[in-house]
C-alpha positions as CSV (number, residue, x, y, z in Angstrom):
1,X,38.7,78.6,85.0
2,X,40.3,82.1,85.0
3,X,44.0,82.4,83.9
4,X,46.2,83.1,86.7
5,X,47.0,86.6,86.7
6,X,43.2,87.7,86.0
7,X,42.3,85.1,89.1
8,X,44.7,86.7,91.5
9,X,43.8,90.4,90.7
10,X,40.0,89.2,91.5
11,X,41.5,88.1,94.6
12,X,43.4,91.1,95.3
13,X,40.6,93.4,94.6
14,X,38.6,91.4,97.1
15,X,40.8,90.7,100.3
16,X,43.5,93.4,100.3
17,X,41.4,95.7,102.2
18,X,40.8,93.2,104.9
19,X,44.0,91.9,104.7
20,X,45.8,95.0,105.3
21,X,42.9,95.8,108.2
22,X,43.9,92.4,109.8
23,X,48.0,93.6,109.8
24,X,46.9,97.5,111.3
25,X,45.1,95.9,113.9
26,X,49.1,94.1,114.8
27,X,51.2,96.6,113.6
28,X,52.1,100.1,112.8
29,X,51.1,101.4,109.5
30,X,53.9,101.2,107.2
31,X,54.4,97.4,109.0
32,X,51.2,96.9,108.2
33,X,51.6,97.7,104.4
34,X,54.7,95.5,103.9
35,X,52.8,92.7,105.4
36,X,49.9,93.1,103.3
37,X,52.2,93.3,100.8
38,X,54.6,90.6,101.2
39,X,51.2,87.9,101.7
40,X,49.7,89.1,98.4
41,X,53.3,88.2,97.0
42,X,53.2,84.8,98.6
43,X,49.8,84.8,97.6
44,X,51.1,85.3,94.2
45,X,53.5,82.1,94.0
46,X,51.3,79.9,95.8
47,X,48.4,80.6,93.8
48,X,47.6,76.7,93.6
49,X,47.4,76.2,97.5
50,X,44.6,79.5,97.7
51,X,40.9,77.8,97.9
52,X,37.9,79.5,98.2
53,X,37.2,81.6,100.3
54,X,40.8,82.7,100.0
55,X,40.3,85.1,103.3
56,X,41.3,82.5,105.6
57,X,44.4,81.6,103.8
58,X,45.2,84.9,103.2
59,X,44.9,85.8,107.4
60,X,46.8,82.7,108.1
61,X,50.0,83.9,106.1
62,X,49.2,87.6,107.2
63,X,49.5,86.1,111.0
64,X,52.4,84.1,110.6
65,X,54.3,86.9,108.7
66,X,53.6,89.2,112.0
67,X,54.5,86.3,114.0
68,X,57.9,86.4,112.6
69,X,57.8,89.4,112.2
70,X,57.6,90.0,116.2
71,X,60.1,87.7,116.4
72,X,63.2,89.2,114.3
73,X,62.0,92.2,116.5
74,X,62.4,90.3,119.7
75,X,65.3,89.0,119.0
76,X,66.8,92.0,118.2
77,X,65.3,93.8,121.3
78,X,67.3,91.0,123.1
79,X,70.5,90.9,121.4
80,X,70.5,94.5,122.4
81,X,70.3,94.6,125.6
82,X,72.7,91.4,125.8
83,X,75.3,94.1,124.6
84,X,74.0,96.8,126.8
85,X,74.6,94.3,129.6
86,X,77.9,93.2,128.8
87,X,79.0,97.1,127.7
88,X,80.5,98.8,131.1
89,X,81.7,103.0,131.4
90,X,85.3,101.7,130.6
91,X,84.0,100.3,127.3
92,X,82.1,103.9,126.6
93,X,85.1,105.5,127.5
94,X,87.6,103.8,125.6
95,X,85.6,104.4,122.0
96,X,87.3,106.0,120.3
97,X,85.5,107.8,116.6
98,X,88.3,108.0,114.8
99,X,89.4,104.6,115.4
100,X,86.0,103.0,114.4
101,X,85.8,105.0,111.0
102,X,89.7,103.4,110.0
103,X,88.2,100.1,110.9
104,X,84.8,101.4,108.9
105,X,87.0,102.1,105.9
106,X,89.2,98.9,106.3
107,X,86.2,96.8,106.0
108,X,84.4,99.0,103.0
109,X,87.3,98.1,101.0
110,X,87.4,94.5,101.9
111,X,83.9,94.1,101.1
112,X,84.7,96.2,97.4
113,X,87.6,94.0,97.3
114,X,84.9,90.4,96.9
115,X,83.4,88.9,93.8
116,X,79.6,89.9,93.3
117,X,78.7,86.1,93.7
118,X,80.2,86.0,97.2
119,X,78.7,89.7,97.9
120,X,75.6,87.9,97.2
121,X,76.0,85.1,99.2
122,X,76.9,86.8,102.6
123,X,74.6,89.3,101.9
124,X,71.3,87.2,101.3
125,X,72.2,85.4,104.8
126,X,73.5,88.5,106.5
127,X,71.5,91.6,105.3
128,X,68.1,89.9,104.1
129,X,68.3,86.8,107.0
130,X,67.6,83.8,104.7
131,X,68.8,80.7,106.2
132,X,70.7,78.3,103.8
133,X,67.9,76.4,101.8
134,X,66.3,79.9,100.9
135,X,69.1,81.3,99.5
136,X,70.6,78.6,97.4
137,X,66.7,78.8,96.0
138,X,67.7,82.4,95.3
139,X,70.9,81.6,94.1
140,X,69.3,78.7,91.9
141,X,71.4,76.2,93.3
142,X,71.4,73.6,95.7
143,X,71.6,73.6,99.5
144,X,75.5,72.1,99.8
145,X,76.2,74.0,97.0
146,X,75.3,77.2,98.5
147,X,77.0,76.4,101.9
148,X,80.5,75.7,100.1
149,X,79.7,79.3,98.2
150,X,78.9,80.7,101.9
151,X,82.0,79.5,103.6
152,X,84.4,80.5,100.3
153,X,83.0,83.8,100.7
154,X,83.3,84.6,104.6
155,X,87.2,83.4,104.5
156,X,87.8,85.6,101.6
157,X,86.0,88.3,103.6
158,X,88.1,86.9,106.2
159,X,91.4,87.5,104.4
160,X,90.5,90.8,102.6
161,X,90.0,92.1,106.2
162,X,93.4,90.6,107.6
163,X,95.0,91.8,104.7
164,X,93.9,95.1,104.7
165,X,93.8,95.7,108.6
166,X,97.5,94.7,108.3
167,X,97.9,96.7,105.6
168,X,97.2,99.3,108.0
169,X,94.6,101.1,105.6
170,X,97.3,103.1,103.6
171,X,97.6,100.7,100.9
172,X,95.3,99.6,98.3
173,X,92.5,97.4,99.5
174,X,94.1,93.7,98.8
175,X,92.1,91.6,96.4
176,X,92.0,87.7,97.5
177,X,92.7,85.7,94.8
178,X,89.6,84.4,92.3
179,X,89.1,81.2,92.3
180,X,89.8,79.7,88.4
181,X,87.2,78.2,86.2
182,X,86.7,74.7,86.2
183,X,88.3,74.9,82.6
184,X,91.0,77.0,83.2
185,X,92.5,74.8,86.6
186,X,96.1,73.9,84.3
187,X,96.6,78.2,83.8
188,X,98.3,79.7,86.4
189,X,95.6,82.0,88.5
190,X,95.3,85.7,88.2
């Protein structure tokens, strides 16, 4: 049998033409290029699941990837007219610029002021979506785990904000304290 990488080029040369025709026939073009994309990569790590003939496989995580795809979409669509519902001309008229790029500013540096590790955290469940089993995979650890590392992070976020709102974005951003090392717990904290 062919080595991996060799087998899955063979099946990339064969199916990403149709693959990619399948996703234009759902979706725009550049849509249409990250799905393609993103089942090749799944593709890719479930190499061992992919039987001949891989096409059917291959449409089957193409159509569930628009399928969620639609989804995120949707409930984005939805979300947004929730707050367009909800948002009246007192609302409109009451925004105020300047006010929003202090609070911008205020939560810039209370973000800066976070460990990488809780950056990551917040960021792989608020920026790229994952829900908690798919990022403590990323994070290589397990699913408890990560939600203690999740929760850690959002009141530091939580405290960094309150500090610095209070601060009233004239003084340094405040850094919430690190949490010691497991070995260093008898030392005083930085």
């Amino acid at each position: 049998m062919d080595d991996p990488e060799t087998r899955f080029t063979r099946l990339y040369d064969e199916n990403h033409r149709r693959v990619l025709a399948y996703a234009l026939t759902h979706a725009e073009p550049h849509t249409a290029e990250d799905i393609a994309g993103e089942t090749f990569l799944i593709a890719w790590r479930r190499l061992d699941e992919v039987r001949d003939p891989a096409l059917p496989w291959l449409l089957t995580v193409a159509r569930n990837l628009l399928h969620k795809q639609r989804d995120r979409g949707r409930r984005g669509r939805d979300l947004a007219e929730r707050i367009r519902a909800l948002t009246t001309p007192l609302d409109l008229a009451a925004w105020d610029v300047a006010e929003h790029v202090v609070e911008r500013e205020t939560a810039l540096a209370a973000i800066a002021a976070l460990p990488e590790r809780d950056l990551e955290a917040l960021a792989l469940v608020n920026w790229h979506g994952l829900d908690a089993r798919q990022a403590a995979r990323v994070m290589r650890c397990s699913v408890p785990a990560f939600a203690v590392r999740l929760h850690r992070a959002r009141k530091r976020l939580a405290r960094a904000l309150d500090g610095a709102g209070d601060a009233g974005g004239n003084a340094e951003p405040v850094r919430p304290p690190r949490p010691a090392p497991a070995s260093a717990a008898g030392k005083a904290a930085r």
